[in-house]
C-alpha positions in Angstrom: -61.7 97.5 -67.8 -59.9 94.4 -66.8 -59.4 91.1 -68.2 -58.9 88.3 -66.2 -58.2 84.9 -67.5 -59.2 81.2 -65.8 -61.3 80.2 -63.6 -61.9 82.9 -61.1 -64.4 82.7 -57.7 -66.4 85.5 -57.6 -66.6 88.1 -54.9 -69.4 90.1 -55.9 -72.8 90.6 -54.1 -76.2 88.0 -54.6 -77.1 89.9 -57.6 -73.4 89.5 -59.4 -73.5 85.6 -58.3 -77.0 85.5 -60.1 -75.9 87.3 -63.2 -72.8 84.9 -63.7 -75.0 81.5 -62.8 -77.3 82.9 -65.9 -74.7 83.9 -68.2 -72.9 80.3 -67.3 -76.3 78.7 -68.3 -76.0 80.3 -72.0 -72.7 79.4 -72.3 -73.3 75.9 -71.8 -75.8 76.0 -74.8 -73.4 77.9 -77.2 -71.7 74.7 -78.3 -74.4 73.4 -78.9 -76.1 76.0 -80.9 -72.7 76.5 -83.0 -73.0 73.1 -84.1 -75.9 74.5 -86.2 -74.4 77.5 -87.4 -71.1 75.2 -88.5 -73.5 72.8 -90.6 -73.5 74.8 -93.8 -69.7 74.3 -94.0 -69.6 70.7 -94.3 -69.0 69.2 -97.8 -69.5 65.9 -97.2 -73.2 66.0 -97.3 -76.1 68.4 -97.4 -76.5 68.4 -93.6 -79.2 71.4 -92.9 -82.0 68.6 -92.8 -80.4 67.9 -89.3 -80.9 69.8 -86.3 -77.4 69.6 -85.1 -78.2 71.3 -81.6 -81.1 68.5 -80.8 -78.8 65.8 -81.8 -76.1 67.0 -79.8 -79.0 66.8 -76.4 -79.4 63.4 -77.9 -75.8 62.3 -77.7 -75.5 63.7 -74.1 -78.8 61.9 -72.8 -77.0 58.8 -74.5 -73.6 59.2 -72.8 -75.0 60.1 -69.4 -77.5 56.9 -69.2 -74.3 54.4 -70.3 -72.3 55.8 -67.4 -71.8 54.6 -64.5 -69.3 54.9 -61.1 -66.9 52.6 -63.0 -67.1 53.0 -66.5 -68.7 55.3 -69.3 -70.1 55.0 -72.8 -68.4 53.4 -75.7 -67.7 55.6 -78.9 -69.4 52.8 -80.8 -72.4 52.5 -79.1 -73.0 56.4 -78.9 -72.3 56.8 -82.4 -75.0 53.8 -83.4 -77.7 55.3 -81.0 -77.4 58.8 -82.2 -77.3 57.2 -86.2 -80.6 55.9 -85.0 -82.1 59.8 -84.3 -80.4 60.7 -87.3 -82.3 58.3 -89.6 -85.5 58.8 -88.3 -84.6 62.7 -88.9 -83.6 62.0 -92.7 -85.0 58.4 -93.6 -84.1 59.0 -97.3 -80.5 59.1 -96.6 -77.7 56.6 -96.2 -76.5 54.6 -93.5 -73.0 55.8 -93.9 -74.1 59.6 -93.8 -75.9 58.8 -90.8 -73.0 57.8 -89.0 -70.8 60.6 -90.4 -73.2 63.0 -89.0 -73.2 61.3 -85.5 -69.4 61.1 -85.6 -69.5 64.8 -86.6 -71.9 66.1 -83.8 -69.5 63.9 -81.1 -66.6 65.2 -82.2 -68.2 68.9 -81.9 -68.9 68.3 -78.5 -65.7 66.8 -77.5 -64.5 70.5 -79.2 -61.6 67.5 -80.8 -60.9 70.4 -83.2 -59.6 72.3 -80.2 -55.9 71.3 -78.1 -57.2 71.5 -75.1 -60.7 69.6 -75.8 -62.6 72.2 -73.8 -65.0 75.2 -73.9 -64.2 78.8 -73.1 -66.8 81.7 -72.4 -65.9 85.1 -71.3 -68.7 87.6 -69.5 -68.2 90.2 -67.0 -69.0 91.1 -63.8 -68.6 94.3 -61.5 -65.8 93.8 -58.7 -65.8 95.0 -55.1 -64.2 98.1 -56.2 -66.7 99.4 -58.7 -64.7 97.9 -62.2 -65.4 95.6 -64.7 -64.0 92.7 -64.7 -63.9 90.2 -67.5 -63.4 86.4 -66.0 -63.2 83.0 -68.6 -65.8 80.0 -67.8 -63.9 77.1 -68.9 -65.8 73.7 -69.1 -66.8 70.2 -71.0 -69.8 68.5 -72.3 -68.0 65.2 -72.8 -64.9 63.9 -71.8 -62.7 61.0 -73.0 -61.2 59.2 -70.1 -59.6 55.5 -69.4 -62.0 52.5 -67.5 -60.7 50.0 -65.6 -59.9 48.3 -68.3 -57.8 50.5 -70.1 -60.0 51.4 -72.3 -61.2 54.7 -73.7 -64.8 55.7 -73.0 -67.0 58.7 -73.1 -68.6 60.4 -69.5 -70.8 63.5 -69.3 -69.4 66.3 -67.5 -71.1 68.3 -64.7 -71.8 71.0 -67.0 -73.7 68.4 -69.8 -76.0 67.2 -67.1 -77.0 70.9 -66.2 -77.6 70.9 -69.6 -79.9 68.4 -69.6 -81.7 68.9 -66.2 -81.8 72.8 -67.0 -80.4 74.1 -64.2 -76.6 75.2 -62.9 -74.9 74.6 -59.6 -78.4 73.1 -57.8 -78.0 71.3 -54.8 -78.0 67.7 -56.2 -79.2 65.9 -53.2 -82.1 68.4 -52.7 -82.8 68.7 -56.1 -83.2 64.5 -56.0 -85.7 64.8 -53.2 -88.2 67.5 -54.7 -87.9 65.0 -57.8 -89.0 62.0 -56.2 -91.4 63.5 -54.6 -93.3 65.1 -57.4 -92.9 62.0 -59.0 -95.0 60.2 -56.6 -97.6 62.8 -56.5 -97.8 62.5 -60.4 -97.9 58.9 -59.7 -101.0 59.0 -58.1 -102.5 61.3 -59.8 -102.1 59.2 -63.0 -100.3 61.6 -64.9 -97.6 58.9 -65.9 -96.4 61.3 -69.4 -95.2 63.8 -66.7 -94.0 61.2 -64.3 -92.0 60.0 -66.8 -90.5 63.4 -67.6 -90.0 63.6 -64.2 -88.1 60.1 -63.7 -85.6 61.1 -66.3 -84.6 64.1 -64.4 -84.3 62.4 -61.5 -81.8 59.8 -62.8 -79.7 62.8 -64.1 -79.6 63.7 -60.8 -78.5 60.3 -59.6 -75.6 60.6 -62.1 -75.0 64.1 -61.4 -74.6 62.8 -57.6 -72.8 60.2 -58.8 -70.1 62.0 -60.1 -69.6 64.2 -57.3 -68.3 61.0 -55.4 -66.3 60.1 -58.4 -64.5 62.9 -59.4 -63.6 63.7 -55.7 -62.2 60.0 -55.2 -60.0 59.9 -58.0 -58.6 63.2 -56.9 -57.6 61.6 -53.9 -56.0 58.7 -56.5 -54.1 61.4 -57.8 -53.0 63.6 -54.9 -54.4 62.9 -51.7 -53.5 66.2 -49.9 -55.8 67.6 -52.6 -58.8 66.7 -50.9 -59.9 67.9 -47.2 -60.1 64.0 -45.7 -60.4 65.7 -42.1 -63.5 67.7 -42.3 -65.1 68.0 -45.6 -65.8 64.5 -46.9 -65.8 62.6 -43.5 -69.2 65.1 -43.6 -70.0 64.6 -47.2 -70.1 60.6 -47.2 -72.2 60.5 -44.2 -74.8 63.0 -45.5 -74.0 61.0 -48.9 -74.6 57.6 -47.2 -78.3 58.9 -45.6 -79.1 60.4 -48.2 -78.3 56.6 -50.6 -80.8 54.5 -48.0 -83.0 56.9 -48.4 -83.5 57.2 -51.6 -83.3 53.6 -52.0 -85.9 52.9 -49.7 -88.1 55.8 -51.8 -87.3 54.6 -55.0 -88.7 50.6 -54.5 -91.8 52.4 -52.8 -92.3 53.9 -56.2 -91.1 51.2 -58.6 -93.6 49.0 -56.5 -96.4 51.4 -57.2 -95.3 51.9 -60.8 -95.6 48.1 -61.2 -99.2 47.6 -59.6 -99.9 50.5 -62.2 -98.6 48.9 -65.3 -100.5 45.8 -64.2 -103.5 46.8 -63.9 -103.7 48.9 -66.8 -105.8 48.2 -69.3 -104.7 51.0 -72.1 -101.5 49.5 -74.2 -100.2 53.0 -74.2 -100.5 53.5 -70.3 -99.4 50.0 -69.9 -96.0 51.0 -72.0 -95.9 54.3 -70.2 -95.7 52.1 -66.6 -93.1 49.7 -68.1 -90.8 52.8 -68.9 -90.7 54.4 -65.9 -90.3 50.9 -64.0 -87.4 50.7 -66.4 -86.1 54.4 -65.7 -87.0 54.2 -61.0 -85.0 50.5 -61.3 -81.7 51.7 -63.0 -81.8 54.9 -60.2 -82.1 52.1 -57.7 -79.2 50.3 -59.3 -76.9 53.2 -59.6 -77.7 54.4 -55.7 -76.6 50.8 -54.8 -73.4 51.1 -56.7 -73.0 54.4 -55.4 -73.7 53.2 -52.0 -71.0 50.7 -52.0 -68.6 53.3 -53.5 -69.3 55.3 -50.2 -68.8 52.3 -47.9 -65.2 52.0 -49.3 -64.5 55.9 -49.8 -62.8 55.6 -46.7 -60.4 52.3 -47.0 -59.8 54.5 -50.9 -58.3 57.2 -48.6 -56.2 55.1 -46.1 -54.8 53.6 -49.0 -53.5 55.8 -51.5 -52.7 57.7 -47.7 -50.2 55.2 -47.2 -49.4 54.4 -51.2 -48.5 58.3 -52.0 -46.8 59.0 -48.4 -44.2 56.4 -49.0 -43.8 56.8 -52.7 -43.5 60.8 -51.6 -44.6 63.8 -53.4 -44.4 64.8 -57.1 -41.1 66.7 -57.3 -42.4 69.0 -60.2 -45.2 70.0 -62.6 -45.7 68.6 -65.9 -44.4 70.4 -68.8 -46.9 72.5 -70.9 -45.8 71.1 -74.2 -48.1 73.5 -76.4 -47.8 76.6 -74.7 -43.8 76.3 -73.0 -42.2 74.5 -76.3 -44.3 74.2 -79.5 -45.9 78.1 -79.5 -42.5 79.5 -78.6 -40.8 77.6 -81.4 -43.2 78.3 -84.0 -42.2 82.1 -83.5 -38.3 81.0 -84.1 -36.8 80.6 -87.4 -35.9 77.1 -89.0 -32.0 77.4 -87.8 -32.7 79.1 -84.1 -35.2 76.1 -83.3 -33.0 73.2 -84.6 -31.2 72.9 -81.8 -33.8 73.3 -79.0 -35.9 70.7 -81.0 -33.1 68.2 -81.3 -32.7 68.5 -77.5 -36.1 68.3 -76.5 -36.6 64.7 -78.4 -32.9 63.4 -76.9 -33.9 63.9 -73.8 -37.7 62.8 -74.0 -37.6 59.8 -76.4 -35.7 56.7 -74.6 -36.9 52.9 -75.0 -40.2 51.6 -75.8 -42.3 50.2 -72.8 -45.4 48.0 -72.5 -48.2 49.6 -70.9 -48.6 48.6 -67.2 -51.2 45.7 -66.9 -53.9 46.4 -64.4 -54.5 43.4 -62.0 -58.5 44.3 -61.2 -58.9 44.8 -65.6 -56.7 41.3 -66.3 -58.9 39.0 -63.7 -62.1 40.4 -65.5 -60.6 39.8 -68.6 -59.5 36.5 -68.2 -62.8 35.8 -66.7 -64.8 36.7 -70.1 -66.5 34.4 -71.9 -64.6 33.9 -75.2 -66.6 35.7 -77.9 -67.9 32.9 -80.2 -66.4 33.1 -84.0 -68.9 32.5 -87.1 -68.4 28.6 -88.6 -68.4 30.6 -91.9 -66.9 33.4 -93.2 -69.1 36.3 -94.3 -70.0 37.3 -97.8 -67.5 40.0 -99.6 -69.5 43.3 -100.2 -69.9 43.8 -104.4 -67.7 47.2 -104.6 -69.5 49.6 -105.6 -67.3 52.2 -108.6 -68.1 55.7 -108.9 -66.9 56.8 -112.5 -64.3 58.5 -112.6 -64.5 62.3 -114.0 -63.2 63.5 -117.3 -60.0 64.6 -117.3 -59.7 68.5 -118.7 -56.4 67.9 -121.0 -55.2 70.2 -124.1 -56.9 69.4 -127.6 -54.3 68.3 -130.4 -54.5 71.8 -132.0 -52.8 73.2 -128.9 -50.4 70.1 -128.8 -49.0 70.9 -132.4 -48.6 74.6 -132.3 -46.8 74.4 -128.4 -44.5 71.8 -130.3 -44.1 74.3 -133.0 -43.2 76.8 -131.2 -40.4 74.8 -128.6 -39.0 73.3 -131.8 -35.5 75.2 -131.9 -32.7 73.2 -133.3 -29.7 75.7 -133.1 -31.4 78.8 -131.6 -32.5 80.0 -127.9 -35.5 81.7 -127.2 -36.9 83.0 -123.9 -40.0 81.9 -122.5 -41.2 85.5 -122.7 -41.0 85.8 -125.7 -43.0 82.3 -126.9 -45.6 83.2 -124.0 -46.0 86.8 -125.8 -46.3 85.2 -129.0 -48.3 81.7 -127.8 -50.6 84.9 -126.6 -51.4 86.3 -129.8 -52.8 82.8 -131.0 -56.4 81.6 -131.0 -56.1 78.8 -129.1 -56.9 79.6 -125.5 -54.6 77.1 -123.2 -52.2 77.8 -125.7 -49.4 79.6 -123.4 -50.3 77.3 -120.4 -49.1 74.5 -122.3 -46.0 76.2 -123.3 -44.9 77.3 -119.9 -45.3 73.5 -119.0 -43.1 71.9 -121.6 -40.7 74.8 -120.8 -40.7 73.8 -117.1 -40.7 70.3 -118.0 -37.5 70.8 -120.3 -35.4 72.4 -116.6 -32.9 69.1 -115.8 -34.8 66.6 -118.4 -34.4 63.1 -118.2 -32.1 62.1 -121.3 -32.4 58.7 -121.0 -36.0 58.5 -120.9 -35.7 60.5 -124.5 -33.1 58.0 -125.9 -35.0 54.8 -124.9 -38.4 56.9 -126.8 -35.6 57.2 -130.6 -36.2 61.1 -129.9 -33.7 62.7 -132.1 -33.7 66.1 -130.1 -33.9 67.1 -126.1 -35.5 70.1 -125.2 -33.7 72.0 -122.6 -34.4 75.3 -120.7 -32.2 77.2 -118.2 -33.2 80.1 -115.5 -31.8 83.4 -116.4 -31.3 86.5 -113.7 -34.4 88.0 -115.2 -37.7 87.8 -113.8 -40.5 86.6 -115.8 -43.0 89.7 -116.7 -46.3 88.4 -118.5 -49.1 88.5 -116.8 -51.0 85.3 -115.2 -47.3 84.1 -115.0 -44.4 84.4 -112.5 -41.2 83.1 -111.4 -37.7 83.3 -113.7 -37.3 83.6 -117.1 -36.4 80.8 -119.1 -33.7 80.2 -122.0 -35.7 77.5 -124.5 -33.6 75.9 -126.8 -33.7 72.0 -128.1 -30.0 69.6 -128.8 -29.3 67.3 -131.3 -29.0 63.4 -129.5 -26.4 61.7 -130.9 -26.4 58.0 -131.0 -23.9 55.1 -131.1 -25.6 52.0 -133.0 -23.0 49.3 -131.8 -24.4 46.6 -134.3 -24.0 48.7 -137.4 -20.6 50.8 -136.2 -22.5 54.2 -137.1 -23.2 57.0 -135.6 
């Protein structure tokens, strides 16, 4: 058997291709479904009432709706939606667990617990030559990238919107078509529930399309040469650019008829259904719009950066794998060996603190916000709410007497294994746990806190070469013994 590791194209026949696509498909679920398993392990509330996995479909379907060719969704308001789903799962609970769960089920599909924020399946297919071969799928549900504003925001991956559409490596464009039209069948047929359905799917699609465009122009962003400019897109954004109109011209046939619908209705429920999927057929019509104009300036994106990267030349080297080329081969070094290849990495990496670059397209919208307006008043301060604190488990006074007892030596040294062995024999239960305390409080005590208390004697304990051998206990052995404080009463002359 062999293992191969990354992503790896396939070679294998129809039947291999079709094994993999459905194994892929299950693998894209397993997050999900582990979220569900992991839910008895959290501590922080009793969270089996929620169905982790459906919340997670719910946090997706949020994400991919807020996206959009320049911008995603905001952790806030992805986190406030899905507290909504989660409230009307568990109404008896709090607000605050509500959004501890929705934080919890985002972070589980970012994988945040996880390095490299990503997913890993193995399976295995049969090569050319008859052997199996094991080959990783490695993708995302979510991913945190930077707008055009800096900021941070959430976008779906590829694989999440397969997720929600149900299907894996479809043809997006004819997968869009068969949509609308079954929509419009359903349309007239009056079966607007189904319509509806079918709507939603075909706005995933739009965003799945979407991010095609997307992904392949800020690849030329980053590296030009890495995209085929002289056959492959010149091709894809004029089947792209058909495809738009087309759609668009489709799309305001059916939000048209949708509309007569929902105005003529005279059920409430029907009426509401219409509005909905106006809603839903208007936002498709809005993103092909934005994607349309995306496509009408693909091509001034790639004479651009063309010109911005072949005068600024090419990278001179790779980045440097910090986790796997510094920190895991440290962590197998002692502290001494990886002193000095530590101290050189951070001489040579830290240097002055810079600003981050402002972005001239992110600053004019900025300075072109409306201010946000400020309350006249200040809001009310929450009444704090105090939990009581628990009782503290201490040692009674019996114990307190007899440990003092036993540690009072004035002239004589005893070993701690010896007033352990004979603390033992007592009736009183925390009896030696107390004792091995004081004696370990009495290592390098603090004399002056012992003068300033009038104690006439300090209690002081040393480590012998001996091992300490009673059971429940470990470390050295310690000499006990207690010394006579001495004082020199200036006001009096007396000692």
């Amino acid at each position: 058997m062999t293992t191969v590791t990354g992503d790896v194209i396939e070679s294998g026949g129809s039947s291999d291709r079709s094994f993999s696509e459905r194994v892929k498909a299950l693998s894209l679920t397993r997050p999900l479904h582990e979220l569900d398993e992991r839910k008895g392990l959290v501590t922080w509330a009793d969270a089996k009432v929620y169905p982790m996995a459906e919340l997670a479909l719910h946090a997706i379907d949020i994400v991919a709706i807020a996206q959009d060719f320049e911008t995603g969704a905001g952790h806030d308001h992805v986190i406030e939606r899905l507290s909504e789903h989660a409230r009307q799962i568990a109404p008896d609970r709090s607000v605050n667990e509500w959004a501890d769960v929705a934080r919890w089920v985002l972070n589980g599909l970012l994988n945040a617990q996880h390095i490299e924020r990503g997913f890993t399946s193995s399976y295995g297919v049969t090569s050319d030559e008859g052997r199996h071969v094991r080959l990783d799928f490695r993708f995302r549900l979510l991913e945190e990238q930077r707008d055009e504003r800096g900021g941070l925001v959430l976008r779906a991956s590829n694989e999440a919107l397969n997720v929600l559409v149900g299907a894996l490596d479809t043809d997006v464009e004819s997968a869009q078509i068969a949509a609308e039209v079954r929509l419009r069948n359903l349309i007239k047929r009056g079966r607007l529930q189904d319509a509806k359905l079918v709507a939603e799917q075909a706005r995933i699609r739009t965003i799945q399309f979407g991010e095609e465009i997307r992904a392949r122009l800020d690849a030329t962003r980053r590296n030009v040469w890495s995209v085929d400019w002289m056959e492959t897109m010149p091709g894809l954004l004029d089947e792209a650019l058909e495809h738009v109109e087309e759609r668009v011209v489709m799309e305001r046939g059916i939000a048209a008829q949708i509309t007569r619908t929902r105005d003529e209705a005279d059920d409430p429920v029907l009426k509401r259904v219409a509005a909905e999927l106006v809603d839903i057929v208007e936002d498709c019509v809005r993103r092909h719009t934005i994607l349309q104009r995306r496509l009408i300036g693909a091509r001034a994106v790639f004479r651009e950066e063309q010109d911005r990267q072949e005068f600024s030349g090419r990278p001179n080297g790779l980045g440097i794998d910090l986790y796997g080329g510094l920190l895991k081969p440290l962590m197998a070094l002692s502290v001494s060996e990886a002193a000095e290849p530590v101290a050189r990495f951070f001489v040579a990496s830290s240097g002055p603190e810079a600003d981050a670059p402002v972005h001239l397209a992110g600053l004019v919208r900025l300075l072109f916000d409306p201010p946000a307006e400020r309350p006249r008043h200040a809001e009310p301060v929450p009444e704090p709410e105090f939990a009581p604190l628990p009782e503290a488990s201490g040692f009674s006074d019996a114990e307190w007497d007899a440990a003092e007892r036993l540690l009072d030596l004035p002239g004589r040294t005893r070993r701690l294994s010896d007033l352990l062995a004979e603390a033992a024999e007592s009736d009183l239960e925390n009896l030696p746990d107390l004792v091995a305390l004081l004696a370990q409080h009495a290592f390098a005590p603090e004399a002056r806190s012992s003068v300033r208390r009038g104690d006439h004697r300090l209690r002081l304990s040393v480590p012998t070469d001996t091992p300490l051998d009673v059971p429940g206990f470990g470390g050295d052995d310690l000499l006990v013994t207690s010394a006579l404080i001495e004082r020199n009463d200036e006001r009096a002359g007396e000692r």
